[in-house]
C-alpha positions in Angstrom: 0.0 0.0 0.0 1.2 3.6 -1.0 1.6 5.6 1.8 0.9 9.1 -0.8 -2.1 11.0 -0.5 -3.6 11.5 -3.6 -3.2 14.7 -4.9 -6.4 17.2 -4.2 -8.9 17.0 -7.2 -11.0 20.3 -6.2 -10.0 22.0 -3.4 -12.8 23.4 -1.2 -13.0 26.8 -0.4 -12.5 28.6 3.4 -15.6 29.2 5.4 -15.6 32.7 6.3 -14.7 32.8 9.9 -17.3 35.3 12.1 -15.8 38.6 13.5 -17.5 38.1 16.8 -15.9 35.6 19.7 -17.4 34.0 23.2 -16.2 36.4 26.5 -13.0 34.0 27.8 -12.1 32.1 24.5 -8.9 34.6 24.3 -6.3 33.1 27.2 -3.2 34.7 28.0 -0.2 33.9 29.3 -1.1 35.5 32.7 -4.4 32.7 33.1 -2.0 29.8 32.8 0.1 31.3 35.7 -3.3 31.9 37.9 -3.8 27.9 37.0 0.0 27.2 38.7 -1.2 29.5 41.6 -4.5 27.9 42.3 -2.3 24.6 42.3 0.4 25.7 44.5 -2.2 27.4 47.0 -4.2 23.8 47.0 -0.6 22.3 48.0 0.6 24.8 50.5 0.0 25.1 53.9 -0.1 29.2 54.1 -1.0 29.9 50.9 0.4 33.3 49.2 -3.0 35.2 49.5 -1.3 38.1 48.1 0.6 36.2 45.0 -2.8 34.6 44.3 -4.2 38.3 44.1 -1.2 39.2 41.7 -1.8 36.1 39.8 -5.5 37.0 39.3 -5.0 40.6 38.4 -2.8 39.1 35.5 -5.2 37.0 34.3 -6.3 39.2 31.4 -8.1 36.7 29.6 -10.5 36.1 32.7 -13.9 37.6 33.8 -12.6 40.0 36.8 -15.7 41.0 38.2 -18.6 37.8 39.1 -20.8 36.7 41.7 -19.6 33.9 42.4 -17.5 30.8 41.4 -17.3 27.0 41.3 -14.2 25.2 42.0 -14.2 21.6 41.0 -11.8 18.7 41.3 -11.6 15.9 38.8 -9.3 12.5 39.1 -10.2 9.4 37.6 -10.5 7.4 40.8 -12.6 9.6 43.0 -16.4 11.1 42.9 -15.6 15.0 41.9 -15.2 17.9 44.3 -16.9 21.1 44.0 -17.4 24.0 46.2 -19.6 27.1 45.0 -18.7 30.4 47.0 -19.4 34.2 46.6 -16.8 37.3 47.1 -18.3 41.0 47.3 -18.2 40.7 43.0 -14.5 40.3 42.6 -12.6 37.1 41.2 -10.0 37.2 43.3 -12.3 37.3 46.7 -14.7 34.6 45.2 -11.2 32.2 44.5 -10.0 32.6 47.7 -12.7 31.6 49.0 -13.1 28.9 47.1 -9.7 27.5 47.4 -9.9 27.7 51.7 -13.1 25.6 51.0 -11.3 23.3 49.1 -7.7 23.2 51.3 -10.4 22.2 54.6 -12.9 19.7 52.7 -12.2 16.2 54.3 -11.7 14.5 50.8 -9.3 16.9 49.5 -6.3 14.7 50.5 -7.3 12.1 47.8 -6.7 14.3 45.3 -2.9 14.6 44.0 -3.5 18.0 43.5 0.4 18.6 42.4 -0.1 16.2 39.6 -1.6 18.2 36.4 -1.7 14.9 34.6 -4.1 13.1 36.9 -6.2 16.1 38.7 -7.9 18.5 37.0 -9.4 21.7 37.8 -12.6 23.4 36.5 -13.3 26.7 36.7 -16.9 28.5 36.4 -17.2 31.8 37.1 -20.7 33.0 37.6 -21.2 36.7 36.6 -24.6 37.7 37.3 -26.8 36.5 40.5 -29.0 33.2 39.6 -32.7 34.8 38.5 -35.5 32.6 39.8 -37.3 30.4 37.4 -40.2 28.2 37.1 -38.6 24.8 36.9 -42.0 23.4 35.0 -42.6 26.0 32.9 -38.9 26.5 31.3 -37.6 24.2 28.9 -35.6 23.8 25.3 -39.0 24.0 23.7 -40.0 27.0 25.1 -39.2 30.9 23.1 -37.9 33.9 25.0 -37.8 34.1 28.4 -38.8 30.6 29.2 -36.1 28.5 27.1 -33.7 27.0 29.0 -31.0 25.5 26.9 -29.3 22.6 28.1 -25.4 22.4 28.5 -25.7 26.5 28.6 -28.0 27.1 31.4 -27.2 26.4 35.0 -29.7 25.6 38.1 -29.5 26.9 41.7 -32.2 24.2 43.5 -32.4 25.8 47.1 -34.3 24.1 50.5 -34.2 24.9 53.9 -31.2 27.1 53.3 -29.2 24.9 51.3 -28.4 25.2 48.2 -27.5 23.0 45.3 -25.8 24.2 41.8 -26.6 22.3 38.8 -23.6 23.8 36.0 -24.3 24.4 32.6 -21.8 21.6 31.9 -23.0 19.4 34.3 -25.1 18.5 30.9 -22.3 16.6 29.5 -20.7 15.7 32.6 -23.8 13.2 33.3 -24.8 12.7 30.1 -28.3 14.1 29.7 -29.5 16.6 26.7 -33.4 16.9 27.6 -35.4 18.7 30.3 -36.8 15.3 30.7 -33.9 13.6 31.4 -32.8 17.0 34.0 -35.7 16.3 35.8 -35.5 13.1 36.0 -32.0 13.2 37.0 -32.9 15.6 40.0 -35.5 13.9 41.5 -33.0 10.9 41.8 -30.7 12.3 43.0 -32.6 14.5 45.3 -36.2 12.8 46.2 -39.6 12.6 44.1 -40.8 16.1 45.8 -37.3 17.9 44.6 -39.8 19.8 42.0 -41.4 21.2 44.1 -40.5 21.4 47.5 -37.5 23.3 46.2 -37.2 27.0 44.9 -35.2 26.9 41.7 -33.0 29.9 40.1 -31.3 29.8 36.5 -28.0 31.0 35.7 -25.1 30.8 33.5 -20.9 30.7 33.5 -18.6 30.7 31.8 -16.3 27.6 32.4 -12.7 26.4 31.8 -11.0 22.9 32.5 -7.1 22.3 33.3 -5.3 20.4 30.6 -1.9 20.3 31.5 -0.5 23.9 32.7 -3.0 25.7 30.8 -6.5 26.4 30.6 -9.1 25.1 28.1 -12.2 26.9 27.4 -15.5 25.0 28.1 -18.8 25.8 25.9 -22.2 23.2 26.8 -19.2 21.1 29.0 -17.2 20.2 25.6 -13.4 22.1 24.9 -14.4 25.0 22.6 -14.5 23.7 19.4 -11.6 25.3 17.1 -11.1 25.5 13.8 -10.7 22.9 11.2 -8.1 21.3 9.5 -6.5 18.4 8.6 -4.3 18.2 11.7 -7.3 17.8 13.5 -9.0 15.3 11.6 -5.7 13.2 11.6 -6.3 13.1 14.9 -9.7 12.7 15.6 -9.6 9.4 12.8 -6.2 7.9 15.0 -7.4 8.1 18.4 -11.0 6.9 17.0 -8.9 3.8 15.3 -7.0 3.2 18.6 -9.8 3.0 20.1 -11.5 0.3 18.5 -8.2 -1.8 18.3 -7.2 -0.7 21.9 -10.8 -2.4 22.9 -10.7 -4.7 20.1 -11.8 -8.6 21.6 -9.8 -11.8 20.8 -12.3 -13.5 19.1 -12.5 -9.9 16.5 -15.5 -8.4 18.5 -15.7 -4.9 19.1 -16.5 -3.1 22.0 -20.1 -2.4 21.4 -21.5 0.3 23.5 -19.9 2.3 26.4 -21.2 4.8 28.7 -18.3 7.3 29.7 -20.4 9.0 32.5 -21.0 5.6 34.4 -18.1 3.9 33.4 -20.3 0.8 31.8 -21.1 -1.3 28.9 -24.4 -1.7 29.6 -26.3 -0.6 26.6 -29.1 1.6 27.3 -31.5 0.3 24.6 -30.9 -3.4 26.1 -30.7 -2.8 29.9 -31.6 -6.0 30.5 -28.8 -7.5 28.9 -25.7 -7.8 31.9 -22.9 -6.6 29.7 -20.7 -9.5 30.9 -22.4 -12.2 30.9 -24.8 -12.1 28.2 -23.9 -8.8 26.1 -25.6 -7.5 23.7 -23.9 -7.0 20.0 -25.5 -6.1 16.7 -23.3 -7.6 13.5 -24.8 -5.0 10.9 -22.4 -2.3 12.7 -19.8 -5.1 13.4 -19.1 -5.1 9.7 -19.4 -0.5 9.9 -16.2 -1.4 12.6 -14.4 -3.2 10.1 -15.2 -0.9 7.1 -13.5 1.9 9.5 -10.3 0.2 9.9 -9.2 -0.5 6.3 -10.4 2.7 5.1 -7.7 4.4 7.9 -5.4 1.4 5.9 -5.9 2.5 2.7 -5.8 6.6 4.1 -2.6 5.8 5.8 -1.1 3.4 4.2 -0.1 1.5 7.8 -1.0 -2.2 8.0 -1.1 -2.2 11.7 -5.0 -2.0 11.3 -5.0 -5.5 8.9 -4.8 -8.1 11.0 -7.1 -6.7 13.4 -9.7 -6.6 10.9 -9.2 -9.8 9.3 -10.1 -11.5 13.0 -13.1 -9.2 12.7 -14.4 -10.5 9.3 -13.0 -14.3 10.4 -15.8 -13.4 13.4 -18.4 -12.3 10.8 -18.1 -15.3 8.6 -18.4 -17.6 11.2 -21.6 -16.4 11.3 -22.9 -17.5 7.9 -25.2 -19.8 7.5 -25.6 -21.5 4.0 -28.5 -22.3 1.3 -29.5 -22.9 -2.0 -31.1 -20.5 -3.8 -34.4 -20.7 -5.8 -32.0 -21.2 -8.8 -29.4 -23.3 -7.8 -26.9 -21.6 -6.6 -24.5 -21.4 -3.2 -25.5 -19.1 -0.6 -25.0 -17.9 2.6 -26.9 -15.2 5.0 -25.5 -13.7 8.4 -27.1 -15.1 11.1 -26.5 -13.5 13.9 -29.3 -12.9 17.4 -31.8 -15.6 15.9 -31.9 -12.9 13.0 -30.7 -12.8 9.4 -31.0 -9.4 8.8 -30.3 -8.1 4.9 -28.4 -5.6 6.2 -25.7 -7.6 7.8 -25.2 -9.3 4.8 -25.1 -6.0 3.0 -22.4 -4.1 4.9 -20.7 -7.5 5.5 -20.3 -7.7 1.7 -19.2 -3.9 1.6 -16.3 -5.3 4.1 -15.0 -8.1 2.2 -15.3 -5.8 -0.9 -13.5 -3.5 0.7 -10.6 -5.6 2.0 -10.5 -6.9 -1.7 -10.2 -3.3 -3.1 -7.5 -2.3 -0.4 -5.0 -5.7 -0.5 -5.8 -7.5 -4.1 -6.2 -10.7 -1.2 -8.6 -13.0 -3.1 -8.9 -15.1 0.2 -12.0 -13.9 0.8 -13.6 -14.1 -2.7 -15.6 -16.8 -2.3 -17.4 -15.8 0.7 -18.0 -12.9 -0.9 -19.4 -14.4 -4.0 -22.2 -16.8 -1.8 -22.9 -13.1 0.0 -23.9 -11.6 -2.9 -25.6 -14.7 -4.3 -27.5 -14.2 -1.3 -28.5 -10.6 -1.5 -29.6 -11.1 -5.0 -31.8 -13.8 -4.2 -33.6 -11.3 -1.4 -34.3 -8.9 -4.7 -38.2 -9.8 -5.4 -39.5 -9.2 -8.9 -41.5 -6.2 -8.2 -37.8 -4.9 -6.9 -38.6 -5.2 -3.2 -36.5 -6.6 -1.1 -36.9 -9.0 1.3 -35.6 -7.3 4.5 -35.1 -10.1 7.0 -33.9 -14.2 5.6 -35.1 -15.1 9.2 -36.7 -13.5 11.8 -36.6 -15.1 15.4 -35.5 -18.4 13.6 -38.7 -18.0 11.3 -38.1 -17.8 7.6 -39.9 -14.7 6.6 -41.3 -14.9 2.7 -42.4 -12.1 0.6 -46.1 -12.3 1.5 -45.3 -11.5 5.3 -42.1 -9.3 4.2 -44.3 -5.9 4.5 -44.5 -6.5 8.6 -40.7 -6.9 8.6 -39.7 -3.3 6.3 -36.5 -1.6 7.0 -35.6 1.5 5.4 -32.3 1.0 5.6 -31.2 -2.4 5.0 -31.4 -2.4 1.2 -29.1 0.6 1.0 -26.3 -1.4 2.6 -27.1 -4.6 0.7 -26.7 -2.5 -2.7 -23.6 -0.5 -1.1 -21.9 -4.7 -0.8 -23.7 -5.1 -4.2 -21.7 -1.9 -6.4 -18.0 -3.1 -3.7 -18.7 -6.6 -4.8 -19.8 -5.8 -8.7 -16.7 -3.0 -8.7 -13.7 -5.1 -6.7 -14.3 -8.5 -7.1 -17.0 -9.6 -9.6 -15.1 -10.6 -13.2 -17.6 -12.7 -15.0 -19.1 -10.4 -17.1 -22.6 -13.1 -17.8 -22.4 -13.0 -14.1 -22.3 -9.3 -13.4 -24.9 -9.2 -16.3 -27.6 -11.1 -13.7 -26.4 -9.1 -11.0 -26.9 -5.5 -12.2 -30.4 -6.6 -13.7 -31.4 -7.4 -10.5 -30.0 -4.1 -8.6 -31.8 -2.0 -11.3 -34.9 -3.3 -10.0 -34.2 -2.5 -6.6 -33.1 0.9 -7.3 -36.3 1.9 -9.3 -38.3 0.3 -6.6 -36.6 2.4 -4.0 -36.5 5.7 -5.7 -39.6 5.7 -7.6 -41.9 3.2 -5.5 -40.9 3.1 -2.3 -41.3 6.8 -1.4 -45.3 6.1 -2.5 -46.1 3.0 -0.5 -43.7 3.9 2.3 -44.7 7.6 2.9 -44.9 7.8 6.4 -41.1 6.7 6.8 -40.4 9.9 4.9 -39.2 13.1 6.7 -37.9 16.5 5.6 -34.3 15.5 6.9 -33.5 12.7 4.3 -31.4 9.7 6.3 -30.9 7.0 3.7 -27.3 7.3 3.6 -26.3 4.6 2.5 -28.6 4.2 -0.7 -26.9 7.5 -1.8 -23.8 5.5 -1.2 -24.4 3.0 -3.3 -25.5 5.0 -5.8 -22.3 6.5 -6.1 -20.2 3.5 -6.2 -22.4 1.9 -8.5 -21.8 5.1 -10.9 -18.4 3.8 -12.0 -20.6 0.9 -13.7 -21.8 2.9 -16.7 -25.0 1.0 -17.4 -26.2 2.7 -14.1 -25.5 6.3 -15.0 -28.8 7.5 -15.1 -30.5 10.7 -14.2 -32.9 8.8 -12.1 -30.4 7.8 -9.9 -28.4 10.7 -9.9 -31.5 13.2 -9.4 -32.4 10.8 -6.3 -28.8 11.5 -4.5 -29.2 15.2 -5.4 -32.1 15.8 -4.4 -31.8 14.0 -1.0 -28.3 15.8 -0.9 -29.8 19.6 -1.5 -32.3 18.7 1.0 -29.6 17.8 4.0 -27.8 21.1 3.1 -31.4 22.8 3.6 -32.1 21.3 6.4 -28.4 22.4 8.2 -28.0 25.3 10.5 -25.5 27.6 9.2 -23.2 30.3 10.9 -25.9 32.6 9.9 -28.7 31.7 11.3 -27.8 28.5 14.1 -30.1 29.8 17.7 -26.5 29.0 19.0 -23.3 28.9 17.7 -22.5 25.3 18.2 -25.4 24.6 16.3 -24.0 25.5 13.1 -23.1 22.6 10.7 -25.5 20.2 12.6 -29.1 18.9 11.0 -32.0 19.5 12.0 -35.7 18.3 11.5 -38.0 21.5 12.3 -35.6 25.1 13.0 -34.5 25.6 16.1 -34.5 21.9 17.7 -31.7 20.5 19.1 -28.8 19.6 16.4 -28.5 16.6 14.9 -24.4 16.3 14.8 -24.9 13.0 12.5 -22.1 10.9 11.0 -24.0 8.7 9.1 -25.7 11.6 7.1 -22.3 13.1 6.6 -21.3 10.0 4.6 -23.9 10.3 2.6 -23.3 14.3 2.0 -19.4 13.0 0.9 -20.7 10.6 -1.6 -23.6 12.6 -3.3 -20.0 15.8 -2.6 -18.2 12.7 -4.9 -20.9 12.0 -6.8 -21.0 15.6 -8.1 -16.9 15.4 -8.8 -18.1 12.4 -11.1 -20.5 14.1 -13.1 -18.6 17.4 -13.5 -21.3 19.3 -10.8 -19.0 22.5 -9.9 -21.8 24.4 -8.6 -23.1 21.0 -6.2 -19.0 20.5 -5.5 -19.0 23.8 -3.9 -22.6 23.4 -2.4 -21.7 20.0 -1.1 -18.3 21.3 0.3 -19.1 23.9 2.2 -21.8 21.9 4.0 -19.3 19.3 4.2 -16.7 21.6 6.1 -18.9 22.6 8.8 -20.5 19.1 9.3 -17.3 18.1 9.7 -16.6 21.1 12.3 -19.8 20.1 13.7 -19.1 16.5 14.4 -15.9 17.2 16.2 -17.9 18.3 19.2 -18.1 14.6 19.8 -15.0 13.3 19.4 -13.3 12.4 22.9 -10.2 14.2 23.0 -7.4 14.3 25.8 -8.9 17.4 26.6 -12.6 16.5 27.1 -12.3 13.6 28.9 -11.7 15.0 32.0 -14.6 13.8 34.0 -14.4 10.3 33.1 -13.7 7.2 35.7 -12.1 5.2 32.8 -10.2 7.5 30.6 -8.2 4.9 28.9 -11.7 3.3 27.5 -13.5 6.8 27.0 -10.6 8.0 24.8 -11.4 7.9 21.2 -14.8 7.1 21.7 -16.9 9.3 19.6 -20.2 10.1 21.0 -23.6 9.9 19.7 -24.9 13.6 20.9 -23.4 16.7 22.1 -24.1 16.5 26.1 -24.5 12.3 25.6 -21.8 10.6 27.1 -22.5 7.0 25.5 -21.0 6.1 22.1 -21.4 2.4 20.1 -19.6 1.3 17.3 -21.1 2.6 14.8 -21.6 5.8 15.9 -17.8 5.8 15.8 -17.3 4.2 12.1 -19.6 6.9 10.8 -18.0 10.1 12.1 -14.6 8.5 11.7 -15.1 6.9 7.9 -16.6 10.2 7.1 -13.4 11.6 8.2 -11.0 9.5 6.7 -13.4 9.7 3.0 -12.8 13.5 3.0 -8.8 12.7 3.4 -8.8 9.3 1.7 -10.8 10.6 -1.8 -8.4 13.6 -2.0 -11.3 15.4 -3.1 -10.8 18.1 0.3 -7.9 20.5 0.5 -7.6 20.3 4.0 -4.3 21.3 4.7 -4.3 25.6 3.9 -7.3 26.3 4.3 -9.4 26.8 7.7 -13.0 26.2 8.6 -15.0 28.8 10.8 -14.6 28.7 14.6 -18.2 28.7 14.9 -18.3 28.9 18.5 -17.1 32.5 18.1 -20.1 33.8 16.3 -23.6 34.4 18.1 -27.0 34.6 16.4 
């Protein structure tokens, strides 16, 4: 394998970056040495009030006048510490107060304070008193007045004198993103008549985290996002690959789900399932884990992923199960859960396609041809097909197939279809039957499907993967037809419509992220990205400048957008297990649980915009988008 990046085909062009920036997201020199003070004073004894007063007096970059401020400590082994004081509006007055709060708490000895690696500290200054609030009546629904937006807005719950803060960032800390979910959280945590036996006050901060001897500015509990480059997405794509092979299992599993903010496996939509003794594991986005790790081969041009991912397809054949088709011919379905789901045999045969495509290894041929023997055969005459081989062990035919529809299992079986047709398919007779077939599917899907399935249809189109395969099976030229082109612009044009832009996002992080109705929460999504690249591709195919730099510019700030949830060094900080949070890249903004797949489509969206050359990433700059407000 080459280890050259193809040369840029058409580079897209710099997102103007917005004139105006957050308060705090300029740090100076003089904030990193207020850091090394707040750690020394934490250490000493008799703290240097007075150096401490010098230190914050330098610390330009930093609110000087507040209310109040919140001092937290963070270390991987221990339950955080946070203390909330007041001092007469000054920063200064409020820190030392905070920090003699802090130096006399009875846990503060199991924090190794002195050691910037392992403790970190958290910073929220508060610079307007808490105004009281309706904790029923506000919410992210709500307009004016009444919205309270998660990750940005802070709680003060107060009862007989006491008082508890609920930071903005507490949002991602403990992994909730609905008023719902705050709620529910609170009255957990704090009794069923917390609602309303407490008075309740809203505020907000603004919020740093240690990371090393400097400060990192916090926006909705994530690092403020900066700008894009290529540097960035090298790095996002390596730690998201060293995460799946760091976690990897012997037998080529992946680690399916993990929930950073309880430090478990224990997947939320299966919470029945004990994640050691009887996990749950889903082999459609087994085969999305694989896919990931040779497209970072075939990017890089670093083997190290290979083996690896062979165990992983060794584990997905050993799921097959074999037949005989109506005409004869050797199949084989996954079968995987009691289930034979077309889609695992789709994305399974994108894998094996892929692996082809990358090594020229004909090992798996075979396999792959009973695959696509068998995804044919699941291709009804009307063009249908037939979503599920079994279901529960129970063969499921084409008269029951309606109660059994997926919308997106036949884009995957057509995205193995074109890698199989493209990378390892040579008989031409052979390819002949095949393409005959997928011709059917595709007009049923484009031009029936959106009839008789309606209801499935939304304004935010989400079959990525159909406009995948549509682009892959372009380099066929018996399948370069407008029908099929219009379908992945149209659905394309439609995702860049429905995207908040720097313009016009209700908040800045916003920007670049989907939505279904304006001014909902964003929808950050990596699977929708892929499908943005290929229709981006698509357009390079045809000759589409205008939809290239349509597609691009989208592209750029999706790709802005998405790094809000890759876990970095520098967001991780609240997490009991960093070594397993690292990498991990999440499925919402303030959600702190990430799966497999929602890994392999953030990070193979990454490594397509590198790996197609079609992005010049490495001049240009996207905008910092947390810098502009609407």
């Amino acid at each position: 394998m080459s280890t050259d990046l193809p040369p840029p085909v058409y580079p897209l062009g710099a997102l103007e970056a917005p004139e105006r920036r957050l308060p705090g997201d300029h740090l100076t020199p003089g904030d990193a040495a207020l850091l090394a003070m707040l750690r020394a004073a934490l250490q000493a004894i008799a703290p240097d009030w007075e150096a401490l007063r010098v230190a914050v007096a330098g610390a330009q970059g930093l609110r000087q006048r507040c209310d109040r401020v919140v001092l937290i400590l963070y270390q991987a082994s221990e339950q955080r510490l946070m203390v909330v004081r007041s001092g007469g509006g000054g920063l200064y007055e409020a820190l030392e107060q905070a920090l003699k709060a802090l130096k006399r708490h009875p846990r503060i000895g199991a924090f190794a304070v002195a050691d910037q690696e392992r403790c970190r500290i958290q910073l929220d200054i508060i610079a307007q008193p808490p105004v009281p609030c309706d904790i029923r009546e506000i919410g992210m629904s709500r307009s004016g007045a009444l919205h309270f937006e998660i990750g940005l807005d802070g709680l003060v719950l107060e009862r007989d004198g006491k008082r508890i803060y609920v930071l903005p960032g507490d949002a991602y800390v403990h992994s909730y993103m609905s008023m719902k979910q705050l709620r529910r959280r609170l009255t957990r945590l704090y009794g069923n008549d917390v609602l309303d036996a407490c008075s309740f006050a809203r505020f907000t901060s603004e919020s740093y985290i240690s990371f090393g001897d400097r400060w990192v500015r916090l926006w909705r509990g994530h690092p403020l996002n900066g700008s894009l480059t290529r540097a960035r997405l090298v790095e996002a794509t390596e730690l998201a690959v060293d995460h799946i092979l760091r976690n990897q299992q012997a037998d080529g599993r992946f680690l399916y789900y993990y929930n950073a903010a309880l430090d478990s496996r224990r997947d939320h939509e299966h919470p029945n399932r004990d994640p050691d003794r009887n996990p749950f594991y889903n082999i459609v986005r087994h085969s999305g884990g694989i896919l990931t790790g040779l497209y970072h081969a075939r990017l890089t041009g670093s083997d190290r992923a290979l083996e690896p991912m062979r165990r992983a397809i060794d584990y997905l054949l050993a799921q097959t199960r074999a037949y005989q088709t109506r005409d004869g011919r050797e199949a084989h379905y996954i079968y995987y859960n009691r289930k034979g789901k077309l889609g695992g045999s789709g994305v399974g045969l994108y894998a094996l396609a892929e692996h082809r495509r990358l090594t020229g290894d004909r090992y798996y041929d075979e396999a792959a041809r009973r695959l696509a023997n068998h995804i044919a055969e699941q291709i009804t005459d009307s063009g249908e097909f037939i979503y599920y081989k079994v279901y529960l062990d129970k063969e499921v035919t084409e008269a029951d197939n309606g109660d059994y529809f997926s919308f997106y299992y036949p884009g995957e079986a057509l995205c193995g279809l074109a890698g199989y047709s493209l990378y390892i398919l040579e008989d031409d007779v052979e390819k002949a039957r095949l393409l005959a077939a997928v011709h059917r599917a595709l007009r049923f899907l484009i031009v029936e499907r959106p009839r008789t399935r309606a209801s499935e249809y939304r304004a935010l189109p989400s079959d990525a993967w159909l406009m995948m395969a549509i682009m892959e099976f372009w380099d066929e030229p018996a399948f370069r037809r407008d029908l099929y082109r219009d379908f992945v612009f149209t659905d394309a044009d439609a995702m860049v419509r429905q995207m908040y832009t720097v313009d016009d996002a209700p908040y800045p992080d916003y920007a670049g992220a989907f939505f279904y109705e304006f001014g909902e929460y964003p929808y950050a999504d990596g699977a929708r990205a892929e499908g943005l690249m290929a229709a981006f591709t698509l357009a390079h195919k045809v000759g589409d400048k205008a939809r290239m730099t349509l597609y691009g510019r989208a592209l750029r700030l999706l790709a802005w957008a998405t790094m809000h949830l890759v876990n970095t060094p520098e967001s991780i900080y609240f997490a009991a297990n960093p070594d397993v949070a690292l990498g991990g890249i999440r499925f919402k903004y303030t959600r702190q649980w990430f799966r497999i797949d929602t890994i392999q489509h953030v990070c193979a969206f990454y490594l397509k915009m590198m790996l197609d050359g079609r992005v010049a990433l490495s001049d240009v700059t996207a905008a910092s988008n947390e810098e502009s407000a609407t």
